[in-house]
C-alpha positions as CSV (number, residue, x, y, z in Angstrom):
1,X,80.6,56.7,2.0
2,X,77.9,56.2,4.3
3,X,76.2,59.5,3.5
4,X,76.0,57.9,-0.4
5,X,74.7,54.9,0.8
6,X,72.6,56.8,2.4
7,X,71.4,58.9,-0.9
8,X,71.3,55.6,-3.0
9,X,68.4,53.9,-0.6
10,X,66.7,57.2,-0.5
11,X,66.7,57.2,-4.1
12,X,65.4,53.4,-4.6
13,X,62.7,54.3,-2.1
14,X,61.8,57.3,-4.1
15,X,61.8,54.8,-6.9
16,X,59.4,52.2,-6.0
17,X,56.7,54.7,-4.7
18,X,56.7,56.0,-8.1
19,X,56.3,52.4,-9.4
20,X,53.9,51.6,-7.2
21,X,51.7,54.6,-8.0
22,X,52.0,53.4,-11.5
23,X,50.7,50.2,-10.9
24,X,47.9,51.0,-8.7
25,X,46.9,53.8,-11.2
26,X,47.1,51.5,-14.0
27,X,44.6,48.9,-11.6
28,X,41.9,51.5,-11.2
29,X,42.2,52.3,-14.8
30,X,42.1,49.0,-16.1
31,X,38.8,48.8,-13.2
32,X,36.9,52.3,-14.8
33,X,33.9,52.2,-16.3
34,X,34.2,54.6,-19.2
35,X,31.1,56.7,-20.0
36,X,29.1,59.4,-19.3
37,X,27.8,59.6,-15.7
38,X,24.3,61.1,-16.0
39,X,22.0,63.1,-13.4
40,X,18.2,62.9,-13.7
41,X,15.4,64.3,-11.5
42,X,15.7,60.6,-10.0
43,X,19.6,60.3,-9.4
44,X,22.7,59.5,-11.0
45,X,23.2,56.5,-13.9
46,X,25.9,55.6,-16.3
47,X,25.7,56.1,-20.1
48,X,28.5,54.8,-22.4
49,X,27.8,55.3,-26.4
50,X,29.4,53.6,-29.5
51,X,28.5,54.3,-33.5
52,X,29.4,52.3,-36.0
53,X,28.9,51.9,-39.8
54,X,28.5,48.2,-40.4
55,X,28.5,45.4,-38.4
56,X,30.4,42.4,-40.1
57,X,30.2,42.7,-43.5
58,X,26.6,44.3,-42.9
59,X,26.5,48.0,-43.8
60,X,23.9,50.1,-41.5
61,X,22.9,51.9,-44.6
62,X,20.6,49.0,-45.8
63,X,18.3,49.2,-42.9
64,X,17.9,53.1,-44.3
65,X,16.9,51.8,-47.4
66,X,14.1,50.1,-46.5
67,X,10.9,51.3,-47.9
68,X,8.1,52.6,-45.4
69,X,6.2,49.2,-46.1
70,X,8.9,46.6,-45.5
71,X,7.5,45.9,-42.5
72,X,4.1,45.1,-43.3
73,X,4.2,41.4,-44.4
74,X,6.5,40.2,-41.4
75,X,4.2,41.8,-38.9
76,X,0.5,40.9,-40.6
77,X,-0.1,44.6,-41.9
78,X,0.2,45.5,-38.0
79,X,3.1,48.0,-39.5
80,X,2.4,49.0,-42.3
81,X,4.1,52.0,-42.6
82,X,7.2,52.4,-40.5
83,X,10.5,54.4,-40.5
84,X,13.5,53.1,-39.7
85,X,15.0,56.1,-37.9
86,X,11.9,55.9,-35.7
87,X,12.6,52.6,-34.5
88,X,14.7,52.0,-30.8
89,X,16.4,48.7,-30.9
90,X,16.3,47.5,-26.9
91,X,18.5,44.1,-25.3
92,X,18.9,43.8,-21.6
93,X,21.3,42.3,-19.6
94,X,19.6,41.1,-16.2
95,X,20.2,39.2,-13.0
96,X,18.8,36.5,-13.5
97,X,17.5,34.1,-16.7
98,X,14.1,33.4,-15.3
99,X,12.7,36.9,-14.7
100,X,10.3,37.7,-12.2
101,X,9.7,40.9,-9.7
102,X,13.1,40.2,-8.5
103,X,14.7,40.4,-11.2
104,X,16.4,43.6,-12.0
105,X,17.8,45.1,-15.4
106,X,21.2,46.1,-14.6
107,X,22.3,47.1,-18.1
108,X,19.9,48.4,-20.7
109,X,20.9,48.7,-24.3
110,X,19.2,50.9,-27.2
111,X,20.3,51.2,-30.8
112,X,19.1,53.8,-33.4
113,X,19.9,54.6,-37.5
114,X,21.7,57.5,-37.3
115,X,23.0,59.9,-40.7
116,X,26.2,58.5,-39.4
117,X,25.2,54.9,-39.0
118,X,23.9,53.1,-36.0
119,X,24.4,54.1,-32.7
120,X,24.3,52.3,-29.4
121,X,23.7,54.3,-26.4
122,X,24.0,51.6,-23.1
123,X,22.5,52.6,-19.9
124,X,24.2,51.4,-17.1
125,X,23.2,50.8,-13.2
126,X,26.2,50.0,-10.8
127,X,24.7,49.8,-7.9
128,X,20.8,49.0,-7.0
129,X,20.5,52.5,-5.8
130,X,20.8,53.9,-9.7
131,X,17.5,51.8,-10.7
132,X,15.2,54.8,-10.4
133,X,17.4,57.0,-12.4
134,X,18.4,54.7,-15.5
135,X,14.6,53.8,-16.3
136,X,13.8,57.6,-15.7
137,X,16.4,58.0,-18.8
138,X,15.7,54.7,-20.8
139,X,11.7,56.3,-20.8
140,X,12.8,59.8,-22.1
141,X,14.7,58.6,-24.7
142,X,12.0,56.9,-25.9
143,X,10.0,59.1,-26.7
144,X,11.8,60.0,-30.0
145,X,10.7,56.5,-31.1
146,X,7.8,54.8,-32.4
147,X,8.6,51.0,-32.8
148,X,10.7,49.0,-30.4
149,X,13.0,46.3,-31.9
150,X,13.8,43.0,-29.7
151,X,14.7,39.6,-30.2
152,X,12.2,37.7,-27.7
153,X,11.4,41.0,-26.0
154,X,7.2,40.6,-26.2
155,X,8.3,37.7,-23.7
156,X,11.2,38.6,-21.9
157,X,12.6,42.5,-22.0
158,X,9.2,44.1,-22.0
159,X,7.7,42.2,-19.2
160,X,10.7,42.3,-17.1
161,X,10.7,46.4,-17.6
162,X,7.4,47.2,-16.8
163,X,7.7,45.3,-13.8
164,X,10.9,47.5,-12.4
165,X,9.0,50.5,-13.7
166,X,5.9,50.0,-11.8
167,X,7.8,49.1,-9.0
168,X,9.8,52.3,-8.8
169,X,6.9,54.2,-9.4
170,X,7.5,55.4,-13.0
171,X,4.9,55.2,-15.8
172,X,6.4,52.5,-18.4
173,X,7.1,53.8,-21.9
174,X,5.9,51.0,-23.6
175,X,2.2,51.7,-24.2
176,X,2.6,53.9,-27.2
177,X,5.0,52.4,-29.3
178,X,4.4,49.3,-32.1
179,X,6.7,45.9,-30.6
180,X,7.8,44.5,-32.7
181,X,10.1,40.7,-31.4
182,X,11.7,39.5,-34.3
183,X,12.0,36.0,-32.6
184,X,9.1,34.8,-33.8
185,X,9.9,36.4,-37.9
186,X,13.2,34.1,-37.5
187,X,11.9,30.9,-36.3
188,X,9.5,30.8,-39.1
189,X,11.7,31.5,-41.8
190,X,14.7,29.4,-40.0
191,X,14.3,27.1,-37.9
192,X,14.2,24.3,-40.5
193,X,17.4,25.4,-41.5
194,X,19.6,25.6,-38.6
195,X,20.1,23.8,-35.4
196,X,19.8,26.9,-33.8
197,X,17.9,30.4,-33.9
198,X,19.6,32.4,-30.8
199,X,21.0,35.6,-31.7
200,X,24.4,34.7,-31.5
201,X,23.8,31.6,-33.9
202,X,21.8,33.6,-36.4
203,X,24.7,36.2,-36.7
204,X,27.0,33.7,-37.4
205,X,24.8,31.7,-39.9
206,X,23.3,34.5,-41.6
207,X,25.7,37.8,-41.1
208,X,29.3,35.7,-40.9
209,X,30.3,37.0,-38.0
210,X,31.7,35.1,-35.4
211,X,32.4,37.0,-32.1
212,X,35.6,36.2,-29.9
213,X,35.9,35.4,-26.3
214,X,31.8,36.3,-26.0
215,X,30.6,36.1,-22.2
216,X,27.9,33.6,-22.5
217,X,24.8,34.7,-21.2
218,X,24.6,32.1,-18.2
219,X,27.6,34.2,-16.7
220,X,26.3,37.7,-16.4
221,X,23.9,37.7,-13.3
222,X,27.4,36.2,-11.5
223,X,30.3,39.1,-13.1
224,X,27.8,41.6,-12.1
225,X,27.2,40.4,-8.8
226,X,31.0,40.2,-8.5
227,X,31.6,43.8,-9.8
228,X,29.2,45.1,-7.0
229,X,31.5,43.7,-4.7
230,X,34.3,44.4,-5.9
231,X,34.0,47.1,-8.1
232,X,36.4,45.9,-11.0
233,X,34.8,46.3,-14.2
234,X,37.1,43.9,-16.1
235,X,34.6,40.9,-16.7
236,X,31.6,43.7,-16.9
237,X,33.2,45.4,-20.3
238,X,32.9,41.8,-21.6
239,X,28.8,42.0,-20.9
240,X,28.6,45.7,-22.0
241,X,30.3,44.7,-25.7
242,X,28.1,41.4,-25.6
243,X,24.7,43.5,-25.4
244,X,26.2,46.4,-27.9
245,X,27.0,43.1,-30.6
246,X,23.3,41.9,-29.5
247,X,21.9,44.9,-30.5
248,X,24.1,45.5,-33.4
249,X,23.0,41.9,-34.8
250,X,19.1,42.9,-33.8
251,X,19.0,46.2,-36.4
252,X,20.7,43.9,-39.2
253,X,18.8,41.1,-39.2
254,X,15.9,43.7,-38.8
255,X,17.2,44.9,-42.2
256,X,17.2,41.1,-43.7
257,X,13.9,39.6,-42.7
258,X,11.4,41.9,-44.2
259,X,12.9,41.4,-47.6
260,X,12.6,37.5,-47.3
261,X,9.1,38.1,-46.6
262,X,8.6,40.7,-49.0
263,X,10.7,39.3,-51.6
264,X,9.9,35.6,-52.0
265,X,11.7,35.3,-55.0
266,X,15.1,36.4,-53.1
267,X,13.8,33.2,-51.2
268,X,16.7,29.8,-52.2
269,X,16.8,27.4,-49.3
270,X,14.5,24.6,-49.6
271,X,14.4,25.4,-45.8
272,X,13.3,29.0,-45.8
273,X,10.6,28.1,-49.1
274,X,9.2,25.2,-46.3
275,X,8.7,27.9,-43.3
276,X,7.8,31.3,-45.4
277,X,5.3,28.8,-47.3
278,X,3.7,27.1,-44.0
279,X,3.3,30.8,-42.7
280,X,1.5,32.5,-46.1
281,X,-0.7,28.7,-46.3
282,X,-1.6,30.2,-42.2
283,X,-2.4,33.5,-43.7
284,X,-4.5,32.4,-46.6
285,X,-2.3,33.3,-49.7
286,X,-1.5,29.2,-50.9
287,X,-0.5,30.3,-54.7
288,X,2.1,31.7,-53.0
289,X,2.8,29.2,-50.7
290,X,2.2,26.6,-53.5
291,X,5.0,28.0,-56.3
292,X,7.5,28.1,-52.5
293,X,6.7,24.5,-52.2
294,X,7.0,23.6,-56.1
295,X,10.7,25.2,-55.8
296,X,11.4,23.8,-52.5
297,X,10.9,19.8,-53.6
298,X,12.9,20.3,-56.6
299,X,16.1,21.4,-54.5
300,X,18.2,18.6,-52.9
301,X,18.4,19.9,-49.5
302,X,15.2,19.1,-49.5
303,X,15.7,15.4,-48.3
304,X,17.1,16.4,-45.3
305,X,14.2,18.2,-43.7
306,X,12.0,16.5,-41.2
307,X,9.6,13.6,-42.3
308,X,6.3,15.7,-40.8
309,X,7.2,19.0,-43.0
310,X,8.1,17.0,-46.7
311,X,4.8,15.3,-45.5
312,X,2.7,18.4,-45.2
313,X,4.5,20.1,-47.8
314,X,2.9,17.2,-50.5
315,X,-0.2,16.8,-48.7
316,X,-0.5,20.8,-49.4
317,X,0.6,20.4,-53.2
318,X,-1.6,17.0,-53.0
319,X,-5.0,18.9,-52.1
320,X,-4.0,22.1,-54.9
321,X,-3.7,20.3,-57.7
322,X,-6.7,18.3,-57.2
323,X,-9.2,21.0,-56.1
324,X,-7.6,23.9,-57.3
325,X,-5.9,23.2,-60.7
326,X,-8.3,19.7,-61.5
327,X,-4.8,18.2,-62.2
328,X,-5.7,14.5,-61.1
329,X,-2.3,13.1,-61.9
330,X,-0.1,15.6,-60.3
331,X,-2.1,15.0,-57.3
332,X,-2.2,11.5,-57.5
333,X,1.8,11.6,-57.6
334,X,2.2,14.0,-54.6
335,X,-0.2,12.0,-52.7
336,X,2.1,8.9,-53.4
337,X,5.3,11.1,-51.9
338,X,2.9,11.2,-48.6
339,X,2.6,7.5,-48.7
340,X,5.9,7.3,-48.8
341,X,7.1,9.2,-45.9
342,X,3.6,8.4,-43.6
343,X,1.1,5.3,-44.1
344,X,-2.0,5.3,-42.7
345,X,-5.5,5.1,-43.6
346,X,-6.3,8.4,-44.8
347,X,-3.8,8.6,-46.9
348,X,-4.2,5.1,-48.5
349,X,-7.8,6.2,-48.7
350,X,-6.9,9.4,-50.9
351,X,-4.6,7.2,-52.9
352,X,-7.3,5.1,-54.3
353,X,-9.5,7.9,-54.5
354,X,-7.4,9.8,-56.9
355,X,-6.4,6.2,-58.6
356,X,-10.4,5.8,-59.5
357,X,-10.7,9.1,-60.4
358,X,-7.9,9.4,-62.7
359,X,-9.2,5.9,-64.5
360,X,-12.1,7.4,-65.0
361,X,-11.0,10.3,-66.6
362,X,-9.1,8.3,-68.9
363,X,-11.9,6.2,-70.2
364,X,-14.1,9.3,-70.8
């Protein structure tokens, strides 16, 4: 009896080892890092690499389609001829919002148009000692590229990286290559229309897609902070898939832009006629700007925009039909809507200078 008793707590103890090397094995999986660990002539780096075919209801194969020149009235003929294949799509994740030397990029994000569909290759430092050897990387890969796609990057990712590259010694990769920050592109054509252009806003307004359980962006210096000291990757996978839908959102609104600039006509908030027109009145083309601003004030959303851009929109129509098209009475009546909305002595002035002219072309 004693000698199965015996047997039985022998066996239970054999039991929860097992058990327990099940659990701690499912811990450290659960804690891994999946990817690629890479050797360079500088050390040792993590790579982890995802393709996909669309993001959302946005298929990658649009951003093939685009014609050499679709770049060329977004950036002011800077590019005029471009290929999409040749273009790197870059987003960092960093550790800390404010940059500076201190700064340090700890995750390093690069899409490219594939024959497959986009892929995102993420390079990936865990621990400060991996710097050297993820830039040494990030710079040979691009050197397959021409153009490098950000979102605020001219302020923020560029800067940041040359910094760490000087200060490791490496020549940054940025002095060839075309930048092109699609920021500034969005704001124009948006920022009448939504509350918001982030990234993350502008893939839910304009793609439809609406991300679950995203880290917000205030949180990252902290989880990887924490994952250096305690190695579990848990909260990290949640910033690697934040930058991978970053970029992802980067290459298709890189797809959409150019052909609102190209393509007025595809053009149908009141919103978007407003900020393409204020930018191609900047650049000199007002017939253009003019026919955005005749659509815009017929289309009701057009109330709702600010008092200061209805204002200039019919001082603009105001001062083209009286100098360019010698229609007195248009002019006269878009110089009224300006009254309406601002009152002040120039304006009142231009009223009655339009009144007497008008008269007087009446009794000729």
């Amino acid at each position: 009896m004693d000698d199965l008793r015996a047997q039985l707590d022998s066996l239970r103890a054999r039991i929860r080892k097992i058990e327990n090397r099940r659990s701690d094995s499912a811990v450290e999986e659960e804690d891994q890092l999946f990817g690629t660990e890479v050797t360079t002539p500088l050390g040792k780096h993590l790579e982890i690499e995802e393709e996909q075919e669309r993001h959302g209801d946005f298929h990658f194969s649009r951003l093939e389609e685009l014609p050499p020149e679709a770049f060329a009235g977004l950036t002011d003929g800077v590019l005029a001829q471009s290929d999409p294949f040749r273009m790197a799509f870059l987003d960092t994740e960093t550790t800390g919002l404010a940059g500076g030397s201190g700064t340090v990029a700890f995750l390093v994000g690069i899409g490219r148009l594939t024959n497959r569909g986009f892929l995102v290759r993420q390079y990936v430092m865990r621990d400060f000692e991996e710097e050297s050897s993820m830039l040494h990387a990030i710079a040979e890969d691009l050197k397959g590229f021409d153009v490098m796609v950000t979102y605020n990057g001219k302020s923020y990712d560029e800067p940041l990286l040359a910094t760490r590259y000087t200060l490791s010694r490496i020549r940054p990769p940025f002095g060839r290559m075309e930048h092109l920050d699609l920021l500034h592109g969005a704001r124009r054509l948006w920022k009448l229309r939504f509350e918001s252009c982030r990234l993350v806003a502008l893939e839910n307004e304009i793609l439809g897609f609406s991300r679950e359980g995203d880290v917000p962006g205030s949180l990252i210096p902290q989880i990887y902070f924490d994952f250096l000291r305690t190695r579990r990757s848990h909260a990290l996978r949640g910033v690697l898939r934040h930058n991978a839908l970053d970029i992802l959102t980067l290459a298709a609104l890189t797809a959409i832009l150019p052909e609102r600039y190209a393509k007025t006509e595809s053009v149908k908030h009141a919103a978007e006629m407003v900020g393409l027109g204020r930018w191609m009145v900047r650049r000199g083309e007002k017939e253009e700007a003019v026919r955005l601003f005749e659509q815009a004030i017929r289309r009701t959303e057009f109330d709702q925009l600010p008092d200061s851009r209805r204002r200039d929109v019919f001082l603009e129509l105001t001062k083209h039909y009286e100098h360019r098209q010698n229609n007195v009475e248009k002019a006269l009546n878009m110089a009224m809507e300006v009254i309406a909305i601002e009152e002040n002595e120039e304006h009142q002035r231009r009223v009655a200078r339009l009144r007497r002219k008008l008269n007087q072309s009446l009794l000729s």
